[in-house]
ChimeraX commands (.cxc) that place a marker at each C-alpha (Angstrom):
marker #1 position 0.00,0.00,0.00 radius 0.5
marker #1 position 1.58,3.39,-0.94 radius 0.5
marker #1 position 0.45,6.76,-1.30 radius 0.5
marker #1 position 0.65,8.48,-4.74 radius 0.5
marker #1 position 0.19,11.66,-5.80 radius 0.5
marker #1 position -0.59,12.70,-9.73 radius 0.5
marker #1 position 1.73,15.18,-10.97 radius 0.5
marker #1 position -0.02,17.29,-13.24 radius 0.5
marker #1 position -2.69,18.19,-10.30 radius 0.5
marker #1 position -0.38,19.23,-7.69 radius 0.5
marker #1 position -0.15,22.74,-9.53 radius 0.5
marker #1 position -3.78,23.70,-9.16 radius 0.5
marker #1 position -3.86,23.02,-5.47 radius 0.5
marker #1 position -2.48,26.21,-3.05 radius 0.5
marker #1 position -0.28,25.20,0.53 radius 0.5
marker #1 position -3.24,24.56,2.67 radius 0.5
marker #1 position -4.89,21.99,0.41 radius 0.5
marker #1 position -1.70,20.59,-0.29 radius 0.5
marker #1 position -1.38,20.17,3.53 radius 0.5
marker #1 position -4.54,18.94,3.77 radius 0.5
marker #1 position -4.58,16.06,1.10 radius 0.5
marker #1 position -1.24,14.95,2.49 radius 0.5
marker #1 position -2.90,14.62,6.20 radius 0.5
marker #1 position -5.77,13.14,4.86 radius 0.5
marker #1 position -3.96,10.68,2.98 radius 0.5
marker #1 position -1.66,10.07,5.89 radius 0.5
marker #1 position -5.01,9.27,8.04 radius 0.5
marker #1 position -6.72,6.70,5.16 radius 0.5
marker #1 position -2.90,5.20,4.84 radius 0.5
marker #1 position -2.36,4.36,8.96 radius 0.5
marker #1 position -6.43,3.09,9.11 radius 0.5
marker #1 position -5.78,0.84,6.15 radius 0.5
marker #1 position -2.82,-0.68,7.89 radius 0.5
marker #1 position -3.84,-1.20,11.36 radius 0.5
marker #1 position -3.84,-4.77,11.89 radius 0.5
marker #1 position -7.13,-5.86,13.23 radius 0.5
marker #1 position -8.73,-4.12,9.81 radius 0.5
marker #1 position -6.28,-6.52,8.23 radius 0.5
marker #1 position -7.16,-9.65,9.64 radius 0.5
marker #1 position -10.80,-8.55,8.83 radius 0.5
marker #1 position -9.86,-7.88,5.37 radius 0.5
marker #1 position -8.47,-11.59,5.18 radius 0.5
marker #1 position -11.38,-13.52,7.11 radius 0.5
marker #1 position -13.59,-11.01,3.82 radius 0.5
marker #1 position -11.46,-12.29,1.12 radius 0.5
marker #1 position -11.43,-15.97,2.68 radius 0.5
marker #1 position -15.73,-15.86,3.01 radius 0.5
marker #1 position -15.82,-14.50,-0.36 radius 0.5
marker #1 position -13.60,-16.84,-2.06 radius 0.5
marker #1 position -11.44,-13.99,-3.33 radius 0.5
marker #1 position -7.64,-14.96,-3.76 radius 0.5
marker #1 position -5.34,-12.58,-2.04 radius 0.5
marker #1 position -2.79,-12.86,-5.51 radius 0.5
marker #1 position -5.79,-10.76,-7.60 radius 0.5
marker #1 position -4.56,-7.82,-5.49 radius 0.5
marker #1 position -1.78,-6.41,-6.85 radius 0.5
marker #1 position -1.46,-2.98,-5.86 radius 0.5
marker #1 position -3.58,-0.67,-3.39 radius 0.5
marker #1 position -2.58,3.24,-4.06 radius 0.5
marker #1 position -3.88,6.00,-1.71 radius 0.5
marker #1 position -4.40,9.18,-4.25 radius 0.5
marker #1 position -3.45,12.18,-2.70 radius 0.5
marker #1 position -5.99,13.91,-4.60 radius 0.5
marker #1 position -9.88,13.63,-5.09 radius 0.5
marker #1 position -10.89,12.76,-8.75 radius 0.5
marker #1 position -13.75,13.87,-10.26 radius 0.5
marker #1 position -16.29,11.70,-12.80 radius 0.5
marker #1 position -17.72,12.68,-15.63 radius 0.5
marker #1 position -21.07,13.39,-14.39 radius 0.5
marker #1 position -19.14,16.26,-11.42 radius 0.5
marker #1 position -19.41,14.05,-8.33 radius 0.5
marker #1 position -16.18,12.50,-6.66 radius 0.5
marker #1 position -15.41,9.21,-7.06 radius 0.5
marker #1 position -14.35,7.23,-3.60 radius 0.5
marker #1 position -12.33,4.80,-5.18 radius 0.5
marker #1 position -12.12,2.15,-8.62 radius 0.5
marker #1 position -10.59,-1.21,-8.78 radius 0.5
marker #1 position -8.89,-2.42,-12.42 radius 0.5
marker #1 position -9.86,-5.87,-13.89 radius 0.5
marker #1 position -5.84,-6.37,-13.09 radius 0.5
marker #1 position -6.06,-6.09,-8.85 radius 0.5
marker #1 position -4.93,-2.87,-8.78 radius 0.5
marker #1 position -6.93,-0.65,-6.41 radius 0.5
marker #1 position -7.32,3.19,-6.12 radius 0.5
marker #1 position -8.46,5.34,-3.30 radius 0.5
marker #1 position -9.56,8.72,-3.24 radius 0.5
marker #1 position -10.27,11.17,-0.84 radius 0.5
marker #1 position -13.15,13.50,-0.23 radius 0.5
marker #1 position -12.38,17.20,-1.54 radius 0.5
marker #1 position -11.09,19.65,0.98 radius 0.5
marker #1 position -14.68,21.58,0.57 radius 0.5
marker #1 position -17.17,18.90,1.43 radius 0.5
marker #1 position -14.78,18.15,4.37 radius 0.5
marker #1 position -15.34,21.47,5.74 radius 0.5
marker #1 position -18.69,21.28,5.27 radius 0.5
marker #1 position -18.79,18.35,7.38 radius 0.5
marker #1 position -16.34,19.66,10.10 radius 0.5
marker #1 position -18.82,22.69,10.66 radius 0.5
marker #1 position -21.52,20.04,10.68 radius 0.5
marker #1 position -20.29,17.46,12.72 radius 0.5
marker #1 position -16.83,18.61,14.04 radius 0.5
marker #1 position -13.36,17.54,14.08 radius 0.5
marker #1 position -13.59,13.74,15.78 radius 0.5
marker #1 position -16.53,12.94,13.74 radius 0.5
marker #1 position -14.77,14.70,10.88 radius 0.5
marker #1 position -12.13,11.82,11.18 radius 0.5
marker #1 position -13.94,8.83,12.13 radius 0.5
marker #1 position -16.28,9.75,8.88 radius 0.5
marker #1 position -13.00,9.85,6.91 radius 0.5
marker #1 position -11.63,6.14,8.36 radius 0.5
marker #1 position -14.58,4.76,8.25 radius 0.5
marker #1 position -15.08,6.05,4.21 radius 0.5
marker #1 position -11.62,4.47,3.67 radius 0.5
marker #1 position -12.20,0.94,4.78 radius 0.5
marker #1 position -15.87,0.89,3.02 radius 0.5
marker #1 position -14.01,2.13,-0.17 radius 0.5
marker #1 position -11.57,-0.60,0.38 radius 0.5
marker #1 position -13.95,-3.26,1.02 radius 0.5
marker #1 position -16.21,-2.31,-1.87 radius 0.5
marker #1 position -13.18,-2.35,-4.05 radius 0.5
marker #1 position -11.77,-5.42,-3.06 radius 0.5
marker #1 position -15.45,-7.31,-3.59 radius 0.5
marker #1 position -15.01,-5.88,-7.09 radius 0.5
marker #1 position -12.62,-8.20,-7.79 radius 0.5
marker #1 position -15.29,-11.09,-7.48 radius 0.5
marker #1 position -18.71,-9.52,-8.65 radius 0.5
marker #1 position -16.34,-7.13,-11.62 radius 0.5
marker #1 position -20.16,-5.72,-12.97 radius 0.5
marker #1 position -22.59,-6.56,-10.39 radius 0.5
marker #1 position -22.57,-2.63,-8.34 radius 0.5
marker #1 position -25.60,-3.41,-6.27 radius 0.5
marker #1 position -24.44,-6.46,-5.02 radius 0.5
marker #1 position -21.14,-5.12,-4.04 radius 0.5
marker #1 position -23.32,-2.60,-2.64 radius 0.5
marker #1 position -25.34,-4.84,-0.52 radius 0.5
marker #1 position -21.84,-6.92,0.89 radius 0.5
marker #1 position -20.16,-3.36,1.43 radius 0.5
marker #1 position -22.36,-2.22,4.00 radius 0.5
marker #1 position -23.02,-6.24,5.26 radius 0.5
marker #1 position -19.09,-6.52,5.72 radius 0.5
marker #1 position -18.56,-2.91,6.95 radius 0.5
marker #1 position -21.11,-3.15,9.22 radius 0.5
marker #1 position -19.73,-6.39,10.77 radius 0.5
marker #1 position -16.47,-4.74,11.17 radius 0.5
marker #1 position -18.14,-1.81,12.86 radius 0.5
marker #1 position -20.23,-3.73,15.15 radius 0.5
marker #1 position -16.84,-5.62,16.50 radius 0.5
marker #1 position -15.15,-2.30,17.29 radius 0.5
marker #1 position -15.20,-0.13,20.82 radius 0.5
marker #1 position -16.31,3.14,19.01 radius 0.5
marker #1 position -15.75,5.99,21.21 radius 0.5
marker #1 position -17.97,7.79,18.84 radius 0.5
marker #1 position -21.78,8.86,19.56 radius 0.5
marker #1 position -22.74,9.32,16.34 radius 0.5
marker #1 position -21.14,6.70,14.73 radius 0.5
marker #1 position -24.39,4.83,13.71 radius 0.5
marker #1 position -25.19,8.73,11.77 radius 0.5
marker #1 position -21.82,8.92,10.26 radius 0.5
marker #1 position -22.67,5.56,8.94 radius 0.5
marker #1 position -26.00,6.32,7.45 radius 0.5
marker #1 position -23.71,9.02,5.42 radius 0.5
marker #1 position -21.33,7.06,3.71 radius 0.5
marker #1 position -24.29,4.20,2.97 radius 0.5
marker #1 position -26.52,7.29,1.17 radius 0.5
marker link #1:1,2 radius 0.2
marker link #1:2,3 radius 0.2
marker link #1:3,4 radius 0.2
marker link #1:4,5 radius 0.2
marker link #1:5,6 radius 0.2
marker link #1:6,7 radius 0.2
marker link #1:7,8 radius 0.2
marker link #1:8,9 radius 0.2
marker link #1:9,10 radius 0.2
marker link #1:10,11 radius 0.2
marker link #1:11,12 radius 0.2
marker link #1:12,13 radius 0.2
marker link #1:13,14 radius 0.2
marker link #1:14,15 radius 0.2
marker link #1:15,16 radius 0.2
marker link #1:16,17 radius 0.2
marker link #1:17,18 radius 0.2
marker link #1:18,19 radius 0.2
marker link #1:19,20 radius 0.2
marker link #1:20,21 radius 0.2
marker link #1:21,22 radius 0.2
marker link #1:22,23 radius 0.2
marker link #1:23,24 radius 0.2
marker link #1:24,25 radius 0.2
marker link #1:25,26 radius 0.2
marker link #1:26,27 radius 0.2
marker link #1:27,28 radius 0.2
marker link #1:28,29 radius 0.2
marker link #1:29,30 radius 0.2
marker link #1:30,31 radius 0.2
marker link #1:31,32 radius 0.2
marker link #1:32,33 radius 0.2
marker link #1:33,34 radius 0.2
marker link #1:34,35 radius 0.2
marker link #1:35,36 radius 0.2
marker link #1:36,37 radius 0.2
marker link #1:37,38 radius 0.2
marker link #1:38,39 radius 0.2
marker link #1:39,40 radius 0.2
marker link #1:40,41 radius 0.2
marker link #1:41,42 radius 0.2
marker link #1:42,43 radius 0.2
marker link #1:43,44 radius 0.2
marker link #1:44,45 radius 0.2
marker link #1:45,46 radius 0.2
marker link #1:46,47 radius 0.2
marker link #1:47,48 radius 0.2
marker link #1:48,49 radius 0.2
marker link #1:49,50 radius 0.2
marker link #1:50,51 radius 0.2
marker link #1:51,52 radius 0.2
marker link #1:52,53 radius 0.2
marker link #1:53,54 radius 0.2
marker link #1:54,55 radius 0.2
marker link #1:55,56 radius 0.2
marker link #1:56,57 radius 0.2
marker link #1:57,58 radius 0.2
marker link #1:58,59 radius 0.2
marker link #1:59,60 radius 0.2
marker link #1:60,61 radius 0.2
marker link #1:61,62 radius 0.2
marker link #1:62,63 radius 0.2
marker link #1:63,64 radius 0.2
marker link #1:64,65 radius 0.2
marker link #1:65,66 radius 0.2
marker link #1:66,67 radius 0.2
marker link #1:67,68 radius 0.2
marker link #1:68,69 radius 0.2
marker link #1:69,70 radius 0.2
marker link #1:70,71 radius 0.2
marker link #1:71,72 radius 0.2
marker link #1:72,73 radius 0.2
marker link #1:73,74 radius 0.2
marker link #1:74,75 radius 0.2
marker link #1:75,76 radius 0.2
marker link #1:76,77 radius 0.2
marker link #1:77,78 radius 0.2
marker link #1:78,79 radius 0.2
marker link #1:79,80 radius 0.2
marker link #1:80,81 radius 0.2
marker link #1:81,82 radius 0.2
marker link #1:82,83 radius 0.2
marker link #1:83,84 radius 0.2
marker link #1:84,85 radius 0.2
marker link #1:85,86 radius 0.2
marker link #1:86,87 radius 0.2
marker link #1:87,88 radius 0.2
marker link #1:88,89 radius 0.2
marker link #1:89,90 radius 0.2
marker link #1:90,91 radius 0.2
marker link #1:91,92 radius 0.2
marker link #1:92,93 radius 0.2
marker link #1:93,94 radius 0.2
marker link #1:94,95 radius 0.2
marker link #1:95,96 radius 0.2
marker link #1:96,97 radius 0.2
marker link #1:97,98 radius 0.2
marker link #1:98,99 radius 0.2
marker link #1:99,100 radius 0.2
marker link #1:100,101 radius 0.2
marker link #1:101,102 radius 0.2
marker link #1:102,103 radius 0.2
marker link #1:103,104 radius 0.2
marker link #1:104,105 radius 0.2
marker link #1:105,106 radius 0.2
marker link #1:106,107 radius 0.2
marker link #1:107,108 radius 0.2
marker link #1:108,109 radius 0.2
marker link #1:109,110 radius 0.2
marker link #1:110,111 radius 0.2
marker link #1:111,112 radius 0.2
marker link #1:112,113 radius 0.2
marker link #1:113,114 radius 0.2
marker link #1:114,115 radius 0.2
marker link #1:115,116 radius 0.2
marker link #1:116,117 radius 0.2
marker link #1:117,118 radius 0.2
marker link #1:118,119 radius 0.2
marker link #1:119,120 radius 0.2
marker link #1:120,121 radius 0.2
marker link #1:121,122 radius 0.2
marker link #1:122,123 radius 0.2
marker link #1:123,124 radius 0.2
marker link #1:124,125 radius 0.2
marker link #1:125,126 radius 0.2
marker link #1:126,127 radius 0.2
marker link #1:127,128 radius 0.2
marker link #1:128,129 radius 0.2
marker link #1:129,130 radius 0.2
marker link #1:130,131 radius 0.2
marker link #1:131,132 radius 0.2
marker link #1:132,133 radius 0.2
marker link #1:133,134 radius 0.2
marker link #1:134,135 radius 0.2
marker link #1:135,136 radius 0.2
marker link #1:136,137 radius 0.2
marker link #1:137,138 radius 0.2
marker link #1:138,139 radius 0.2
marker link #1:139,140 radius 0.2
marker link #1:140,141 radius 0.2
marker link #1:141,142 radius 0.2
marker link #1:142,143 radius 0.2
marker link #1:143,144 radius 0.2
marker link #1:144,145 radius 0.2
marker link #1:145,146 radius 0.2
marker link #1:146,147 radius 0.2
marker link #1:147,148 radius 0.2
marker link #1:148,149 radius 0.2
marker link #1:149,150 radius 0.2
marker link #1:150,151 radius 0.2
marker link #1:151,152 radius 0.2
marker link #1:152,153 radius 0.2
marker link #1:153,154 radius 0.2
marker link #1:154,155 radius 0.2
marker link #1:155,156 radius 0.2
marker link #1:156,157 radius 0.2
marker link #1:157,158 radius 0.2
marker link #1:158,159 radius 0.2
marker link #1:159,160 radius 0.2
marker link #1:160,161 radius 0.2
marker link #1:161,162 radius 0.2
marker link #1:162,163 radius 0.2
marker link #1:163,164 radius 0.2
view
């Protein structure tokens, strides 16, 4: 797992959003690697029949991309195992920090990151089938959420976020 940055963007962005992308990269990047979301990962791949060689690469984006259609795009997986993550634009973050503050702020962004990952990894099975890597994303996210000591009060809320 590495992050990566793409060259030509890093112009358009000013100091602060550089700093920002970097820290928010550097959050996704240490929740990805903690090891008790890896052993979930494993016992995921293991119930889903997914073989842990079709992952090739996972990159952490520095920088949000943007579909077609305007909205951001939370991650994409390639029919070769090699997995993209992308974070939220510095905007819709502060929108959310004024909304729900700092701590939620962050658990919304580690909790985004492992759905992303999940949902991306489950594309490796069902390649075409969105809603029913839909339907397992939340299933196996919500497993994994259920098993952990949340500190946060509004974690069930920030949930209902990501899932809308």
């Amino acid at each position: 797992m590495r992050i990566t940055a793409r060259s030509k963007n890093r112009v358009e962005f000013s100091r602060n959003h550089l700093s920002f992308y970097m820290k928010y990269a550097l959050v996704v990047f240490n929740t990805l690697r903690k090891p008790l979301f890896h052993k979930f990962l494993d016992w995921v791949l293991r119930r889903e029949r997914i073989k842990e060689h079709k992952v090739k690469d996972v990159q952490i984006k520095m920088f949000p991309l943007r579909k077609e259609n305007g909205n951001g795009l939370a991650g994409k997986c390639s029919s070769e195992g090699k997995i993209l993550l992308y974070p939220r634009r510095l905007e819709f973050c502060r929108e959310k920090m004024q909304e729900l503050g700092m701590e939620n702020l962050d658990f919304y962004i580690k909790s985004r990151a492992r759905a992303t990952l999940i949902h991306e990894l489950l594309h490796l099975k069902y390649a075409s089938d969105e809603e029913k890597v839909r339907e397992l994303t939340k299933k196996y996210f919500n497993i994994f959420t259920k098993h952990q000591r949340s500190q946060n009060s509004d974690a069930q809320n920030i949930t209902k976020i990501l899932f809308t």
